[in-house]
N, C-alpha and C positions, 0 to 999 in steps of 0.2 A: 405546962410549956411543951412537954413531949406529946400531949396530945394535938395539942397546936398546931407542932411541926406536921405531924401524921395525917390530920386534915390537910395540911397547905399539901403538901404531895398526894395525898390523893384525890385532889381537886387537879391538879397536874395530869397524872394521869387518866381521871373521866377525859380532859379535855384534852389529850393528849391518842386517845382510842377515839374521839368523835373527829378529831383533824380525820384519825388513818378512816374511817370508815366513813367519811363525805370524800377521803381523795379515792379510796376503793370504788365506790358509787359514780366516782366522776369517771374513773378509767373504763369500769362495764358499760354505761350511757357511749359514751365515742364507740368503744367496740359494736357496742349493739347498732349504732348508726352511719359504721361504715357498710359501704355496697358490697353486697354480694361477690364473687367472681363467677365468669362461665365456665361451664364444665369443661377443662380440661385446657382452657385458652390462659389463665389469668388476666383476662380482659373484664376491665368494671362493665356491670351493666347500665353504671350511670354515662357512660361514653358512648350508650346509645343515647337519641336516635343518629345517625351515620348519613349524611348526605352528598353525593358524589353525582360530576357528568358524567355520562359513559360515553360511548364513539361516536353515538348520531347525537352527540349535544346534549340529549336528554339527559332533565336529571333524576335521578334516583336515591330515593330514602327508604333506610332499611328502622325501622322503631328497634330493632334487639338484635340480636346476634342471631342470626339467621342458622336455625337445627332442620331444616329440610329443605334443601338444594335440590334443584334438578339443571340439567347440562345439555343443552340442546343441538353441542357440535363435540367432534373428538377432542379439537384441539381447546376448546373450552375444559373438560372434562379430566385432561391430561394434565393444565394448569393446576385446576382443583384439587387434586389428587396430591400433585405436588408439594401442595400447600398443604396438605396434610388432613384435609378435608375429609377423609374416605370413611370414620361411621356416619355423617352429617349429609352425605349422597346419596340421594334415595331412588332417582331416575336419570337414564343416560339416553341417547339413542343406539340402534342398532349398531352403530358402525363405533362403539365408542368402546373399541379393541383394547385400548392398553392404559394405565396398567391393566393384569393380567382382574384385577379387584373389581375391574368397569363391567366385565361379562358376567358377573354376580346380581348386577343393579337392574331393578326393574328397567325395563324399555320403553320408549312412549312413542316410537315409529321412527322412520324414515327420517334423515337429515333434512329434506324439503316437503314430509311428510307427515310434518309432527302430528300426530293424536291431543287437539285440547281434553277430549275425554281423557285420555290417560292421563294428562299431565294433573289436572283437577284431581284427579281418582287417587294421586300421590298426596297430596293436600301440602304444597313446598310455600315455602314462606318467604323462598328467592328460586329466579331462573335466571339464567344466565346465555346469551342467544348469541349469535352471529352471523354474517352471510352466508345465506345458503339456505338459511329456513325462509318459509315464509311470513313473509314481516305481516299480513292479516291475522297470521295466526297467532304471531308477538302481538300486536297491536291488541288483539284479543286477550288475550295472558293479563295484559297490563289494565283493559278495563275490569278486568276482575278484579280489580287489587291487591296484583300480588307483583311485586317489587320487579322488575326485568328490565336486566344491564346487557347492554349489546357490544359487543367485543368486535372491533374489526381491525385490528393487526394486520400491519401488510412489511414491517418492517422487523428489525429487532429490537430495535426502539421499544415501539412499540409494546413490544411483545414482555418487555420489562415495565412500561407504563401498566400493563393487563396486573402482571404478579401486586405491583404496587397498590395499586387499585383495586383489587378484588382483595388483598388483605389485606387493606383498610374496613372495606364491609365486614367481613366476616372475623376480625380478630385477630388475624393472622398475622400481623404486620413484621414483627420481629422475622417468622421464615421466610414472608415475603422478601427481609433485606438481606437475610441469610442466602438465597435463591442468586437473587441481582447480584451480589458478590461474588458469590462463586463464578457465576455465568458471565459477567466480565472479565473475572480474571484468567478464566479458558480464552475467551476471545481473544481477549489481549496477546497470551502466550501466542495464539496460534499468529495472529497478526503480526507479530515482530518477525517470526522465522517466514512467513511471506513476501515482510518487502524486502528479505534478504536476496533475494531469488535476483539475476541481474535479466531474465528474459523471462516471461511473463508469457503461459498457454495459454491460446486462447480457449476457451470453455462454453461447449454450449449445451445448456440444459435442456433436455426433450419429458416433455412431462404426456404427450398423447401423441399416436401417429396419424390418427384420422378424424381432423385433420392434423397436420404437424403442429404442435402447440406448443410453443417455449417460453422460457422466463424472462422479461425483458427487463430495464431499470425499473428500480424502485420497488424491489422485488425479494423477498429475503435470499431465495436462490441465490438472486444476484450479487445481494452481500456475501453470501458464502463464500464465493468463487470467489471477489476480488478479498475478501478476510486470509483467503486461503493460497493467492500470490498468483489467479489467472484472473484472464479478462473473459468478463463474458461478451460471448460470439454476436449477440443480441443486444447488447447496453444500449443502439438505439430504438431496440420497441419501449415502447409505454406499459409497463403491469405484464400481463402475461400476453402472450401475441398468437396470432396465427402466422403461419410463416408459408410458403410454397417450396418447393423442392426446387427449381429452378433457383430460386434466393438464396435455399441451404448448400446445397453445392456452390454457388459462387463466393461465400461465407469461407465455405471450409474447413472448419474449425479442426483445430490439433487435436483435442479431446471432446469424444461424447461422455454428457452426462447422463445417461437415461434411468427414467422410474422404471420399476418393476412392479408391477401389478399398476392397479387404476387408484390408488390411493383410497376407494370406498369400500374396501373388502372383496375387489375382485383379484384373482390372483392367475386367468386364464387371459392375461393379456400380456405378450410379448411385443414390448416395443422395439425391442433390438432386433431380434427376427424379423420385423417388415424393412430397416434399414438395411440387413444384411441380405433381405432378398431382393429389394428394390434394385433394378438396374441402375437407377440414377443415380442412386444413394450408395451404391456397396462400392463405389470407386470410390467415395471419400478416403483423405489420406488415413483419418482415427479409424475408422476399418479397417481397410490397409492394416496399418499398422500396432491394430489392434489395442488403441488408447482409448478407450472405453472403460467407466466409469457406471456401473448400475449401482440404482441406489434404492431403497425401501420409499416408497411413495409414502405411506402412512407415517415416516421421519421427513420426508422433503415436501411435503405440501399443506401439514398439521404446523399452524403457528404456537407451539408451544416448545416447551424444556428442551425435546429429543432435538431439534434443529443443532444444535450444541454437543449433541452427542455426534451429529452427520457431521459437522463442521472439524472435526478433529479426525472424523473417517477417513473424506476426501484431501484432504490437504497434502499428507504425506505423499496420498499417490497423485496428485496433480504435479507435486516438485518433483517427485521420482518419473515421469513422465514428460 
């Protein structure tokens, strides 16, 4: 009888160690066939392949989380970086100043000068373009087969569809929505103490003097200004305009905005100095009375993050003004 018992129980537990060692065998099979993560993203790699429009409609698919980017504009580049991109950068161009990280990165020429050699020589597995390059040379890029998304931001809009969208490709998506929140809730702030203002300056942005070149509607400038509680001087050009002096003077704007340097890494251009020596121009009343507003070209003409950094520069001294 006692033997009896002592078989029934250890027939119990044989069958009791083969439950545990089919449910142990079950749990390492799932482990072993879950996906991978990317280095450093926790993005599945089975959430590639990624297929997105970019600006010119095109669409673009990326097979895997893209480890060699190349940036073929600053403010492309600025984006990237933000997002947190920078070991994954591997080529920028010349003018692609900041962050301070970007002047480390190989170069592949000229903003309207790109180098396909160099870009090839980097062997990237995504590029990322916008106006200003030459689109034969995109066009080129793409039948090679290598993935290029075209960026053309003209708004702030925009400019947070770009963060959304590019980290979506590349993994990023969480800083992406991290990025967009932040950056509207600056807006936001600076916007409510705007339309507290009960008179509204007028503002006009000078981005080149030869010829006079300003920022007209639909124009991120443009939003600055009105985000920031003025009107711009210009809200009837289209995009960016060419203006005459005769028009600017009839204008008259309460406050100049002017760039300082040419926004491509040139820093020997003084646009304030030809208004201030212009005959026609140095009677303006913002002369006069000295409501002048300079601003860093490579922040006011770059669609990316820094626009947000200008946007909380100028404000205070538009209302103090």
């Amino acid at each position: 009888m006692k033997n009896q018992k002592s078989r029934k129980w250890n027939d119990k537990m044989k069958s009791g160690k083969g439950f545990l060692i089919a449910f142990c065998l079950i749990i390492a099979l799932s482990l072993s066939l879950m996906p991978a993560t990317c280095a450093g993203e926790g993005v599945s790699d089975a959430s590639w392949p990624r297929t997105i429009d970019d600006d010119l409609q095109n669409q673009v698919t990326l097979d895997a989380n893209p480890e060699r980017i190349v940036s073929l504009s600053p403010s492309n580049t600025e984006v990237l970086f933000a997002l947190g991109l920078s070991d994954r950068i591997v080529g920028v161009t010349d003018y692609c100043t900041y962050p301070e990280e970007a002047l480390e990165k190989s170069k592949v020429g000229g903003f309207s000068t790109v180098s396909i050699e160099k870009v090839i020589a980097l062997k990237p597995d995504f590029i990322v373009a916008s106006p200003g390059n030459n689109l034969e040379v995109v066009d080129r890029l793409s039948t090679l087969g290598i993935p290029v998304y075209y960026v053309e931001a003209e708004d702030l809009d925009q400019i947070y569809t770009t963060f959304e969208k590019l980290g979506y490709l590349t993994g990023t998506e969480d800083k992406a929505t991290e990025i967009i929140s932040d950056l509207k809730a600056r807006e936001e702030t600076v916007q409510k103490e705007g339309e507290a203002l009960t008179k509204k300056p007028v503002v006009a942005h000078v981005i080149w003097n030869d010829p006079i070149y300003v920022s007209g509607k639909g124009t991120f400038q443009d939003e600055l200004i009105r985000i920031a509680g003025g009107e711009n001087a210009f809200a009837d050009k289209e995009g960016h305009a060419i203006v005459n002096i005769e028009e600017f003077v009839h204008i008259n704007p309460d406050i100049l905005m002017i760039n300082s340097g040419s926004g491509m890494g040139s820093d020997d251009a003084d646009i304030l100095e030809y208004f201030k020596t212009e005959p026609r121009l140095s009677a303006l009343s913002a002369i006069a009375s000295d409501k002048i507003i300079r601003v860093d070209s490579d922040k006011a003409d770059r669609a990316g993050p820094r626009l947000w950094d200008l946007l909380e520069e100028i404000a205070p001294k538009i209302r103090e003004m």
